[in-house]
Structure formats: C-alpha cells, structure tokens
OpenMM code with the backbone's topology and positions (N, CA, C; nanometers):
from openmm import Vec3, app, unit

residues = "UNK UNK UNK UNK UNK UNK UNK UNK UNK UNK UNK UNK UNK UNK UNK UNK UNK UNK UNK UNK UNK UNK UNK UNK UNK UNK UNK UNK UNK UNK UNK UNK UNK UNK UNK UNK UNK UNK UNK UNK UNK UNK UNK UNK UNK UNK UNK UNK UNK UNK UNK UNK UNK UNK UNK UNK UNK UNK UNK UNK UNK UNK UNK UNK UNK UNK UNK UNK UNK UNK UNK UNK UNK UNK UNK UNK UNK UNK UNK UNK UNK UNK UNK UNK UNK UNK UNK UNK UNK UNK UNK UNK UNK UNK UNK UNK UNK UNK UNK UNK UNK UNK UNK UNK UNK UNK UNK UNK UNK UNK UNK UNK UNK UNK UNK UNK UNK UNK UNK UNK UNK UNK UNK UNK UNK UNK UNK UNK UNK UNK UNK UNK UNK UNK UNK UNK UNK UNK UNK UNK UNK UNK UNK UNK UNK UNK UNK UNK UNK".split()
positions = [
    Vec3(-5.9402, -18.0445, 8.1930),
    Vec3(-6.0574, -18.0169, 8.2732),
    Vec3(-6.1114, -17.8768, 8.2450),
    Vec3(-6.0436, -17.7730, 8.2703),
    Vec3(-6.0532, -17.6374, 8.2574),
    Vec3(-6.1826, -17.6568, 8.0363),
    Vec3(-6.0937, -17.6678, 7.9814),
    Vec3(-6.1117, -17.6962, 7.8407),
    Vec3(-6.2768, -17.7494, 7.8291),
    Vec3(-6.2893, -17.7950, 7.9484),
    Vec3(-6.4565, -17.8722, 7.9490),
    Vec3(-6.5513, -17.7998, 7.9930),
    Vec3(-6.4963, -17.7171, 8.0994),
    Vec3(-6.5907, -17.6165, 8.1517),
    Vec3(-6.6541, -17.5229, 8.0359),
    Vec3(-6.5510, -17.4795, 7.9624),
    Vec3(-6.5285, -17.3158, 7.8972),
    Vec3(-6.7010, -17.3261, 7.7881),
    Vec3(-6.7069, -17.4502, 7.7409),
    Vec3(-6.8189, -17.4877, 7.6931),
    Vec3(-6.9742, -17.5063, 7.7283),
    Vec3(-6.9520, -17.5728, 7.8195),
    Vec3(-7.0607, -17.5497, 7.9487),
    Vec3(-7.1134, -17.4261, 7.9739),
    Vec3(-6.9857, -17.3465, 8.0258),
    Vec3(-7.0477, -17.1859, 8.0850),
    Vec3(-7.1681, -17.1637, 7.9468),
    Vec3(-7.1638, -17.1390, 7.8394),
    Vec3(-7.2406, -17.0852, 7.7637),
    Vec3(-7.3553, -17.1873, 7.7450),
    Vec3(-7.3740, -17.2591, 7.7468),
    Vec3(-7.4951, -17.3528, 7.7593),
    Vec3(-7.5842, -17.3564, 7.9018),
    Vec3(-7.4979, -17.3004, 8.0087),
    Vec3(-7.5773, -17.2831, 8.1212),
    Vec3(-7.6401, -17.1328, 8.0907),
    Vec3(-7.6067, -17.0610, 8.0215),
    Vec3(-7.6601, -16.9474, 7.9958),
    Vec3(-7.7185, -16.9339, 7.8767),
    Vec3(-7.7157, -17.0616, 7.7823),
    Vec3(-7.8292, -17.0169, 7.6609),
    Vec3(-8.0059, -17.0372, 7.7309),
    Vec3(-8.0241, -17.1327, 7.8167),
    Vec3(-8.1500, -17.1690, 7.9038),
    Vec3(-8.1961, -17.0027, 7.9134),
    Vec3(-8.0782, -16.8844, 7.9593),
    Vec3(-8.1839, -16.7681, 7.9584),
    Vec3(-8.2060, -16.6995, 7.8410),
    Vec3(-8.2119, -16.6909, 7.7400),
    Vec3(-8.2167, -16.6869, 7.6288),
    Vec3(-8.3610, -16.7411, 7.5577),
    Vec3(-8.4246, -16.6149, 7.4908),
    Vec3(-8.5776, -16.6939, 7.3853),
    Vec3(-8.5606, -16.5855, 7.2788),
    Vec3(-8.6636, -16.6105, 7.1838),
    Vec3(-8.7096, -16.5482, 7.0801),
    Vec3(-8.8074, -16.4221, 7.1140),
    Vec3(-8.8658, -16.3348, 7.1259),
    Vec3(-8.9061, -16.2498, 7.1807),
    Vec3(-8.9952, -16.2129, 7.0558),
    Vec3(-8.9018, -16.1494, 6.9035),
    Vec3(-9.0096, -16.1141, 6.7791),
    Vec3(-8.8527, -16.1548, 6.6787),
    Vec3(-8.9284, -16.2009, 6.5718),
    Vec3(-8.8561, -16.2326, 6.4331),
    Vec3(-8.9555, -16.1769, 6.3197),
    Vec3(-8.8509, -16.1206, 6.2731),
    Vec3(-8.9404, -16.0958, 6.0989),
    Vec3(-8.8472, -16.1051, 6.0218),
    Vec3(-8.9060, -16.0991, 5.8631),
    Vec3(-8.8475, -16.1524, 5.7612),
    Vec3(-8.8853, -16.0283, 5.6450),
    Vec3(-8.7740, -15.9983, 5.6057),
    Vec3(-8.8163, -15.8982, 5.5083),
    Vec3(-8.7301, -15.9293, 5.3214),
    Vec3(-8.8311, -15.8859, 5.2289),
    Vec3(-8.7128, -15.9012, 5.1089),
    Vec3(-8.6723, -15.7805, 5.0644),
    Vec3(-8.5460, -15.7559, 5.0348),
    Vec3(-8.4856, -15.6280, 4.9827),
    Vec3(-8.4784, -15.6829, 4.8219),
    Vec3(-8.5834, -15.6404, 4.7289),
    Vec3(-8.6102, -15.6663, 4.5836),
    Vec3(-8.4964, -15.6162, 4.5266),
    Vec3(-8.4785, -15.5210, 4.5065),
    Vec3(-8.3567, -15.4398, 4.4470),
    Vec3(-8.2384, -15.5107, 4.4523),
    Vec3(-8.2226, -15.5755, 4.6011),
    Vec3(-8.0854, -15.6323, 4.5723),
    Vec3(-8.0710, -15.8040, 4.5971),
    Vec3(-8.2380, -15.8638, 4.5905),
    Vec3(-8.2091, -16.0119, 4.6175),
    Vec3(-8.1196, -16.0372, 4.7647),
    Vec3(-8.2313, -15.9680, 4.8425),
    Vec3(-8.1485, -16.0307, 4.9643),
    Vec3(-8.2635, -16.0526, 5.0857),
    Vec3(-8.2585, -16.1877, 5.1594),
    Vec3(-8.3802, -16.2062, 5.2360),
    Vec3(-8.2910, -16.1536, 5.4033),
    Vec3(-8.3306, -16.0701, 5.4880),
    Vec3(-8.2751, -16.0621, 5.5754),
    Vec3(-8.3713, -16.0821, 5.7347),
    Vec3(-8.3553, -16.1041, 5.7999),
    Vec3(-8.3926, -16.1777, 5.9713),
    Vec3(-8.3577, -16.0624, 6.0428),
    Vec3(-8.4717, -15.9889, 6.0973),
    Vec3(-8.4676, -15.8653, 6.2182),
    Vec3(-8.5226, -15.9848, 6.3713),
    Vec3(-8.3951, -15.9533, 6.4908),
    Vec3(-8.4624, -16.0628, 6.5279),
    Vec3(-8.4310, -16.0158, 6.6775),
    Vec3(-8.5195, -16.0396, 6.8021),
    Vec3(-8.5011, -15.9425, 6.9291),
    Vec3(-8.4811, -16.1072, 7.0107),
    Vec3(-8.3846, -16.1196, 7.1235),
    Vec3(-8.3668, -16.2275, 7.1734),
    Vec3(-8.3441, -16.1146, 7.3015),
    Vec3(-8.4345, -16.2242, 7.3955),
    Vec3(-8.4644, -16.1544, 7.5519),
    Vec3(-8.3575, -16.2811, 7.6134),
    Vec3(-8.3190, -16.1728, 7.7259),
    Vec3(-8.2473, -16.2321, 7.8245),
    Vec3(-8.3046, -16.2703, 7.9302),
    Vec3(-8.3771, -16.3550, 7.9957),
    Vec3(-8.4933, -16.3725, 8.0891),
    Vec3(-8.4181, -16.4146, 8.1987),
    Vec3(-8.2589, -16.4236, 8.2247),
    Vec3(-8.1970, -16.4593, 8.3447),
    Vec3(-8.1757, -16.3427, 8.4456),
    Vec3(-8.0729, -16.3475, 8.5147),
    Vec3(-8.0239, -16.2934, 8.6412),
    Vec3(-7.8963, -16.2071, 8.6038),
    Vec3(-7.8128, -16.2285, 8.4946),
    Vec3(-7.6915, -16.2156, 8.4736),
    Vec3(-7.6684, -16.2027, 8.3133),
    Vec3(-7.6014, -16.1222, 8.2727),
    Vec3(-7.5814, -16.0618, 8.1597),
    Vec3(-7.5693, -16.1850, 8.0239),
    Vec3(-7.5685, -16.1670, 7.9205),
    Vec3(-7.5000, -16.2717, 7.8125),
    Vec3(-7.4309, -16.1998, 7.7123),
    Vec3(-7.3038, -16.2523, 7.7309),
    Vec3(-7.2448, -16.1735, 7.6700),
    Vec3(-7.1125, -16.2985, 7.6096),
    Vec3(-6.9954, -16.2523, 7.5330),
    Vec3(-6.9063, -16.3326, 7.4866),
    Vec3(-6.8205, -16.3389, 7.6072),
    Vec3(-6.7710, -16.4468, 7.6152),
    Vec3(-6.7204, -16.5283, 7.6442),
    Vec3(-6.5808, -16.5947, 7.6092),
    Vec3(-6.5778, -16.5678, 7.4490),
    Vec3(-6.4871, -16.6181, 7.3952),
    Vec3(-6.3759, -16.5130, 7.3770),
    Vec3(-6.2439, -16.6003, 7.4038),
    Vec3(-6.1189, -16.4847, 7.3590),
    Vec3(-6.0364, -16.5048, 7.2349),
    Vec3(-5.9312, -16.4387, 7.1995),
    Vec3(-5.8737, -16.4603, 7.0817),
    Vec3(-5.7737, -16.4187, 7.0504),
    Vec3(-5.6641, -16.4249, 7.0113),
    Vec3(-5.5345, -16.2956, 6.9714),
    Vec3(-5.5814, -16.1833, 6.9040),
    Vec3(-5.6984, -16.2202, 6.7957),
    Vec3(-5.7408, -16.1017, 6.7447),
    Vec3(-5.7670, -15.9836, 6.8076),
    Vec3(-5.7548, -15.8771, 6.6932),
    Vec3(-5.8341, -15.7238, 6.7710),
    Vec3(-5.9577, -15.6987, 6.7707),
    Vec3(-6.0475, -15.7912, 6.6604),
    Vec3(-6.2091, -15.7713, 6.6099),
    Vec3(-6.2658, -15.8335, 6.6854),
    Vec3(-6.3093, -15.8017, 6.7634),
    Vec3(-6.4425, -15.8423, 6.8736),
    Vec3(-6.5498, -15.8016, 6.8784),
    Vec3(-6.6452, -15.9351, 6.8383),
    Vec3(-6.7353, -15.8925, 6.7358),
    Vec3(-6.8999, -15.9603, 6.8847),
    Vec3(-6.8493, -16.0130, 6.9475),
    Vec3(-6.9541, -16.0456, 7.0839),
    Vec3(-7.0654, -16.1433, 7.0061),
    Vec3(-7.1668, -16.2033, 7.0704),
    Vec3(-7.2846, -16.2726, 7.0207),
    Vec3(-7.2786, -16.2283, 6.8608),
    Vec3(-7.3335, -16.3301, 6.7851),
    Vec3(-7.3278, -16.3698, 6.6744),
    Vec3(-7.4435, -16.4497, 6.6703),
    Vec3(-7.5744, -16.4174, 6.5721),
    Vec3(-7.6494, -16.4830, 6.5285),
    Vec3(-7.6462, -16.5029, 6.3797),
    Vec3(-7.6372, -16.6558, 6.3077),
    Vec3(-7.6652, -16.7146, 6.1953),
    Vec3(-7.7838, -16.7880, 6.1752),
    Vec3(-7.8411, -16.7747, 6.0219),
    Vec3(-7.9422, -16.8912, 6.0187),
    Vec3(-7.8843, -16.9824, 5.9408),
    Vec3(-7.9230, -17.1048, 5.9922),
    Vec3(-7.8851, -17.2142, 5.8385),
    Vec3(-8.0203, -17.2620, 5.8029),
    Vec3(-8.0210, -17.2652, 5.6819),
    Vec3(-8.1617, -17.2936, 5.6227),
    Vec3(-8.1806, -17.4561, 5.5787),
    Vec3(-8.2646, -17.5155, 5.6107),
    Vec3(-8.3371, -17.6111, 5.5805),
    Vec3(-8.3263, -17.6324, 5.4207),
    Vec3(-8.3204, -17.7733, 5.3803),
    Vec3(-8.3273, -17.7975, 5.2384),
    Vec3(-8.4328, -17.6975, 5.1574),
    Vec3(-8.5248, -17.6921, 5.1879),
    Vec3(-8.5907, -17.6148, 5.0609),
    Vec3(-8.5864, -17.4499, 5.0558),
    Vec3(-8.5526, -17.3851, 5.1898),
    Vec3(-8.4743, -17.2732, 5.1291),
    Vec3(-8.3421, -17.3066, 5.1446),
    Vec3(-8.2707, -17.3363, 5.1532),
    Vec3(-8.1127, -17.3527, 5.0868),
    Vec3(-8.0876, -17.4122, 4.9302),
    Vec3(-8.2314, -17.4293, 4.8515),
    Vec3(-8.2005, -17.4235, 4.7180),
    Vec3(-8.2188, -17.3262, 4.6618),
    Vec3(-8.2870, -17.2237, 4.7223),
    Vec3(-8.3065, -17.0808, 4.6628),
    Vec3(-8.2293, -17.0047, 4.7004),
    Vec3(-8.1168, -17.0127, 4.7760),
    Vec3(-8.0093, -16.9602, 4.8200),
    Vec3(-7.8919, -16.9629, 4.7474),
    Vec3(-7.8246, -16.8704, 4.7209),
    Vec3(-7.6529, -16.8631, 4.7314),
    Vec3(-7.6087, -16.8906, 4.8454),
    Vec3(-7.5277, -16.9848, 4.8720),
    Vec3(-7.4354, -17.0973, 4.9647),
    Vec3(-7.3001, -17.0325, 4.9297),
    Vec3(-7.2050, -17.0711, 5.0491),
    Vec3(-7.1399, -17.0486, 5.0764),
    Vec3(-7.0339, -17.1876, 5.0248),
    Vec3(-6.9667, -17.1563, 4.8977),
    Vec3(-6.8721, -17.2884, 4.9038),
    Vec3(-6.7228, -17.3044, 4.9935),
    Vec3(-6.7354, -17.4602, 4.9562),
    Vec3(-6.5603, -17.5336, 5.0168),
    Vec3(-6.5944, -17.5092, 5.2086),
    Vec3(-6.7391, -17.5494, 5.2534),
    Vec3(-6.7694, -17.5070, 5.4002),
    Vec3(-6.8220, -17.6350, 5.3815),
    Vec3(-6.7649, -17.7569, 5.5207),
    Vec3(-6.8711, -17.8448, 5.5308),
    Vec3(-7.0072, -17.8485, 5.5867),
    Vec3(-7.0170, -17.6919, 5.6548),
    Vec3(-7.1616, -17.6641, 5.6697),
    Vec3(-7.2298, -17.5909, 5.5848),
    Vec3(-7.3740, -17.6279, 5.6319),
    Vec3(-7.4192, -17.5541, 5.5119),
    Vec3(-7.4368, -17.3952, 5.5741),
    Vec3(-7.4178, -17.3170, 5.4399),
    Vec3(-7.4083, -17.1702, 5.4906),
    Vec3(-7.4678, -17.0781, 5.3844),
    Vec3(-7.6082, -16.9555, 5.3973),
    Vec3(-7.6367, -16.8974, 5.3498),
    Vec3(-7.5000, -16.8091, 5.2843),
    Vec3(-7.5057, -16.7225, 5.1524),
    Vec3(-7.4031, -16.6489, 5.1155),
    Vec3(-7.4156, -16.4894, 5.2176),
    Vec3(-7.3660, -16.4714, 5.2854),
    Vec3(-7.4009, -16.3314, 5.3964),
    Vec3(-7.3707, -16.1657, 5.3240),
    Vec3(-7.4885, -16.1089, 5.3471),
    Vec3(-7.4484, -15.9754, 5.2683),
    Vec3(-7.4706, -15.8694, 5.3680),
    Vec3(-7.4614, -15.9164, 5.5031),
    Vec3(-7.4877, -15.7937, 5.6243),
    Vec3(-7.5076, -15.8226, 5.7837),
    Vec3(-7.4508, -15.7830, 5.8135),
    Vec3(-7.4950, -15.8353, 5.9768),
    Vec3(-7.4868, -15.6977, 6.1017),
    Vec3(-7.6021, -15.7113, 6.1745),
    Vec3(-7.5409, -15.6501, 6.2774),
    Vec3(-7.6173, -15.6905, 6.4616),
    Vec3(-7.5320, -15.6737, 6.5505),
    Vec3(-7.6436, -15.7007, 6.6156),
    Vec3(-7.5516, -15.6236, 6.7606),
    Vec3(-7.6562, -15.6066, 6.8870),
    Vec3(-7.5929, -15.5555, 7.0053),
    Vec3(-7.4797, -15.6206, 7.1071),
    Vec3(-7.4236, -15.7648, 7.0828),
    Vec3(-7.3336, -15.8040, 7.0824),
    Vec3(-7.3679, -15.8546, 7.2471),
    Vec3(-7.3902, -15.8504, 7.3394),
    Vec3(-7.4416, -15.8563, 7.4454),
    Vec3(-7.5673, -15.8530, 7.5034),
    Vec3(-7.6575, -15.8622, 7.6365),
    Vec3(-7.7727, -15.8777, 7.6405),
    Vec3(-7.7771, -15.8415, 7.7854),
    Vec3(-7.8682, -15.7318, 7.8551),
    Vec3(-7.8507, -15.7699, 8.0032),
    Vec3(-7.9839, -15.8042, 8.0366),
    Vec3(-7.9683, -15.8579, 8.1656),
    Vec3(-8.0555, -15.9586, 8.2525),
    Vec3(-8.1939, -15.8880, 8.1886),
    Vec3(-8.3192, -15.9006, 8.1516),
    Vec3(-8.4162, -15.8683, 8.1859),
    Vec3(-8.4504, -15.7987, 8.0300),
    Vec3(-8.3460, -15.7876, 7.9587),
    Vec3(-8.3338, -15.7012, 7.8621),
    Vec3(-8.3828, -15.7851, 7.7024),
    Vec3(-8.4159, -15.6708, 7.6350),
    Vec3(-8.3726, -15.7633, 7.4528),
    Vec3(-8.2623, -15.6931, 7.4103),
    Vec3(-8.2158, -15.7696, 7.3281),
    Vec3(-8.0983, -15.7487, 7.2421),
    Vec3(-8.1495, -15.7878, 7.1016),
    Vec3(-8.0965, -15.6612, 7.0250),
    Vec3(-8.1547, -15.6720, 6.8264),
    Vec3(-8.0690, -15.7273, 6.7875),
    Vec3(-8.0836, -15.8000, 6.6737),
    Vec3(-7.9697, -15.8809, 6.6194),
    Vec3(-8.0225, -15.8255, 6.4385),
    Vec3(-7.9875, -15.8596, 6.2830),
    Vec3(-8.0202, -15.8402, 6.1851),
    Vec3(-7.8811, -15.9230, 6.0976),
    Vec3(-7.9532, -16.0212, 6.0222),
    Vec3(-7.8767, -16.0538, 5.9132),
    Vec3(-7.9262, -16.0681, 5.8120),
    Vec3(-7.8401, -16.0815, 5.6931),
    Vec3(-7.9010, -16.0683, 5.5771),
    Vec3(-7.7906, -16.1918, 5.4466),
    Vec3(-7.8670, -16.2537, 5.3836),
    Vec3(-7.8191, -16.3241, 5.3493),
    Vec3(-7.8763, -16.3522, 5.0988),
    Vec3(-7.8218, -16.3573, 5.0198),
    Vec3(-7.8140, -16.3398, 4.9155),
    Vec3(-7.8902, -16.4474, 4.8592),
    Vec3(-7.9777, -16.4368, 4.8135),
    Vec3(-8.1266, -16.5516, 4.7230),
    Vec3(-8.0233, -16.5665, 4.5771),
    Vec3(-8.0624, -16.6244, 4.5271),
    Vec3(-8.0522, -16.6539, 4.3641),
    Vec3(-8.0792, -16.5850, 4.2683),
    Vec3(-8.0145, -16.5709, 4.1914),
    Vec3(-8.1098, -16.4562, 4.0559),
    Vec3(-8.2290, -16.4988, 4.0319),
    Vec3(-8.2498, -16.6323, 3.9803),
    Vec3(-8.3935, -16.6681, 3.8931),
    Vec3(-8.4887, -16.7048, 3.9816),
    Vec3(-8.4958, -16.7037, 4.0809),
    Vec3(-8.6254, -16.7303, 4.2193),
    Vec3(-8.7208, -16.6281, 4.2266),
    Vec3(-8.8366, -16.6901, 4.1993),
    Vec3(-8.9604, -16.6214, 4.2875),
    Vec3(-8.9354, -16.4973, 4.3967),
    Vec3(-8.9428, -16.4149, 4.4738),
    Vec3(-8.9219, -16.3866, 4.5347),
    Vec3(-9.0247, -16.4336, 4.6458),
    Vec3(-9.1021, -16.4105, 4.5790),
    Vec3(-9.2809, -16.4961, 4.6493),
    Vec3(-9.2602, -16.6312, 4.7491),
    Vec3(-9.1829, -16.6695, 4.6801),
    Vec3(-9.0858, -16.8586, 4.7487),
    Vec3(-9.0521, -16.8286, 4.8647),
    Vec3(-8.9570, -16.7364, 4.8258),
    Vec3(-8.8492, -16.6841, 4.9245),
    Vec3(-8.9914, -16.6773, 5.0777),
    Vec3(-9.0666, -16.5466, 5.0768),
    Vec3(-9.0901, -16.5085, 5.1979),
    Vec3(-9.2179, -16.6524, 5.2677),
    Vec3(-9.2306, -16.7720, 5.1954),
    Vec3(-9.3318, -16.8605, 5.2798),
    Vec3(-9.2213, -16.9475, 5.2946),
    Vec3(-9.0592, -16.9199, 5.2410),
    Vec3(-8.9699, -17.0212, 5.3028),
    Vec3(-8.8697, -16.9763, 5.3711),
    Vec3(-8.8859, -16.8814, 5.3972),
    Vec3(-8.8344, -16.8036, 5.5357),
    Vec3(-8.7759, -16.8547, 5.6549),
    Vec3(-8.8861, -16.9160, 5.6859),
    Vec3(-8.9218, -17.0215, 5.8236),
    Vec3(-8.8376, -17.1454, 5.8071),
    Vec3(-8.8033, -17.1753, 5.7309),
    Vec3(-8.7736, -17.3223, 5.6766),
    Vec3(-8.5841, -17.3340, 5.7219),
    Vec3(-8.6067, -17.2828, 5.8279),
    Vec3(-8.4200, -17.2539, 5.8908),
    Vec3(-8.4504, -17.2490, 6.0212),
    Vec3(-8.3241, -17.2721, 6.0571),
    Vec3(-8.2562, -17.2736, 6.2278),
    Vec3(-8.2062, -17.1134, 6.2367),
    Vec3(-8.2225, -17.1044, 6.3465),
    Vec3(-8.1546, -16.9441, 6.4181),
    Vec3(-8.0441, -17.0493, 6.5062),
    Vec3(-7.9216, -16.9614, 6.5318),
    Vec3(-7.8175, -17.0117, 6.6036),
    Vec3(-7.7586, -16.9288, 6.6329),
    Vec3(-7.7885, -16.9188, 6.7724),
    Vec3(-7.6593, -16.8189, 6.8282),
    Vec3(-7.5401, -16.8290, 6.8486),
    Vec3(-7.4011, -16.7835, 6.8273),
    Vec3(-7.2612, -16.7988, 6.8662),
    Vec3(-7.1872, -16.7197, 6.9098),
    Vec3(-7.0906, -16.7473, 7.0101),
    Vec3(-7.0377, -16.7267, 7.0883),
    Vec3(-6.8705, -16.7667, 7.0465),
    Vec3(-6.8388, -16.6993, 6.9227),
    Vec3(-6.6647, -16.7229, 6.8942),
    Vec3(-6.7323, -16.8297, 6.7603),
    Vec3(-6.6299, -16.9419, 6.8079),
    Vec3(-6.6818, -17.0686, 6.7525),
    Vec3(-6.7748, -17.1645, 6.8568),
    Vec3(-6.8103, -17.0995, 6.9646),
    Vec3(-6.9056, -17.1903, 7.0040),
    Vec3(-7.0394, -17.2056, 6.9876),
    Vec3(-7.1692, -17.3021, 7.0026),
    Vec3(-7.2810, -17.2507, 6.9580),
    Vec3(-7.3455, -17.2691, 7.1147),
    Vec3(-7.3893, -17.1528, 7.1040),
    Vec3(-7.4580, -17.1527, 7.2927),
    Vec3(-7.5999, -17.2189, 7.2176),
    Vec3(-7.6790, -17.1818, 7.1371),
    Vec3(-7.8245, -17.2489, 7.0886),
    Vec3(-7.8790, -17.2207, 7.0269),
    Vec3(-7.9678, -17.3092, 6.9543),
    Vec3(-8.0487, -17.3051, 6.8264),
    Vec3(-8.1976, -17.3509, 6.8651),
    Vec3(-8.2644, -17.2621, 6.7742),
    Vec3(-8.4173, -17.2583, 6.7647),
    Vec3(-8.4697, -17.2917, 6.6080),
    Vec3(-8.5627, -17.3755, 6.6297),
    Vec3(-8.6067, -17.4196, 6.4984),
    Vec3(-8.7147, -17.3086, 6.4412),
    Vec3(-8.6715, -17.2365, 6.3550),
    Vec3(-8.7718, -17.1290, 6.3297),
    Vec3(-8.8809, -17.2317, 6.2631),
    Vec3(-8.8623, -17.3097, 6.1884),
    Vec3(-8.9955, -17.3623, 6.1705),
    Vec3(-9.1113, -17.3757, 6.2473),
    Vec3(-9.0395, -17.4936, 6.3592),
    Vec3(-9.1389, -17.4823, 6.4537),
    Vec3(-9.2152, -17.3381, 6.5254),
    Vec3(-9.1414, -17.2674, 6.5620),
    Vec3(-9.1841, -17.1123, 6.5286),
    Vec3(-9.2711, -17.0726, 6.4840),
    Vec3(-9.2611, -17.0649, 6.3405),
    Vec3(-9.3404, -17.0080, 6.2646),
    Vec3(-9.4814, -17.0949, 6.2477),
    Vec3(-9.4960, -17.1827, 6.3336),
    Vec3(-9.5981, -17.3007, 6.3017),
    Vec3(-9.7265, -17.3251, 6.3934),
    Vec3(-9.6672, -17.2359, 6.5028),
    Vec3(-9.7105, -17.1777, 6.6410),
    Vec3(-9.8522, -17.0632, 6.5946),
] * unit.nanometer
topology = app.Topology()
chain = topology.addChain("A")
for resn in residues:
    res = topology.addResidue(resn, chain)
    for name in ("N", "CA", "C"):
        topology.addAtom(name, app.Element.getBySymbol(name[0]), res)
C-alpha cells in the first residue's frame, strides 16, 4: 500500500508545475544543442525531491528531453538504453521550486558531426521535456505542441 502512494505524491504535485520560458540555443564549436528552461511552481507548497537512496549524490528535480524521431536522427543516442536517450554533455538546474516561484533548469545534449546545424535549431521542438524525480517521472510536456502555440 505504502509503495502506491510514494508515486502518487509526485503526480499530485506535477498539476502545479508549467513551462513559464524555453529556449534553444547551438553551441557551434562544440556540436551541442542545449534547453534553458524556467518551470513555475503555481501551487501552495514547495516541489521538491521526494525520492531517497543509499547514495550520497543528491541531485533533486531532474529535467530530460527525449526527442521525437526526426531530431533523434540528428542526435548522438545513448546506447544498450531501452529508452530513447539524447547523448548528455551538461546539466544543471535549481533542484527544487517554491510555491509561487520559477526554478532554471539547463541541459545540453551532443548532435552528430555531419548535420546541418540549421536542422538542428527548427528541430528543436520536435521532443518531450520530462521532469524527474529519482526514477520517477512526475511529467511531461510536449514541446512540440509548445512550440506550435
């Protein structure tokens, strides 16, 4: 029973949770498309992790994108993962969020040698944002739809 809740809690608290501003930038020099991205807390009560661990690295909220078929062919992937996974070359973000507040998040993830770069920034959009919480996923936003707005 307990085991059923622990999942829940974070889904009753992704509802306060939106997109606030996203951008997309390319770092030429080093082939890397990275996501500056502000997620407002529009509830009553903080968001924060949740999750515990034996570990010492506590690393709090965690935002990933997974990209949509047509940028995940211009991507370096992540092998031997049955999900699909950009190759990651940076992350950082405020790890928590309080009531009323934004919280910055930034990742950055490794393109292909022989790609356009040009590709890259009108397929940007063409991915999910997902927030996590350990291994849990409190929620995902279709940046497409997003960007379509």
């Amino acid at each position: 029973m307990l085991i059923t809740l622990i999942p829940l809690t974070g889904f009753d608290r992704a509802d306060q949770l939106e997109i606030s501003n996203i951008e997309t930038t390319i770092i030429k020099a080093e082939k890397i498309l990275r996501y500056d991205i502000k997620l407002k807390n529009t509830g009553t009560t903080p968001i924060n992790s949740e999750f515990d661990y034996p570990g010492h690295n506590y690393y709090g909220l965690e935002i990933v994108i997974r990209p949509n078929k047509k940028l995940a062919s211009k991507m370096e992937l992540v092998r031997g993962s049955k999900f699909i996974k950009m190759t990651p070359m940076g992350y950082g973000g405020t790890g928590s969020i309080e009531p009323g507040k934004e919280g910055s998040f930034h990742v950055e993830y490794r393109i292909k040698n022989d790609i356009d770069l040009k590709s890259i920034e009108k397929l940007a959009f063409d991915s999910t944002l997902i927030i996590l919480d350990g291994v849990n996923i409190l929620k995902e936003f279709s940046l497409k739809e997003r960007n379509e707005d």
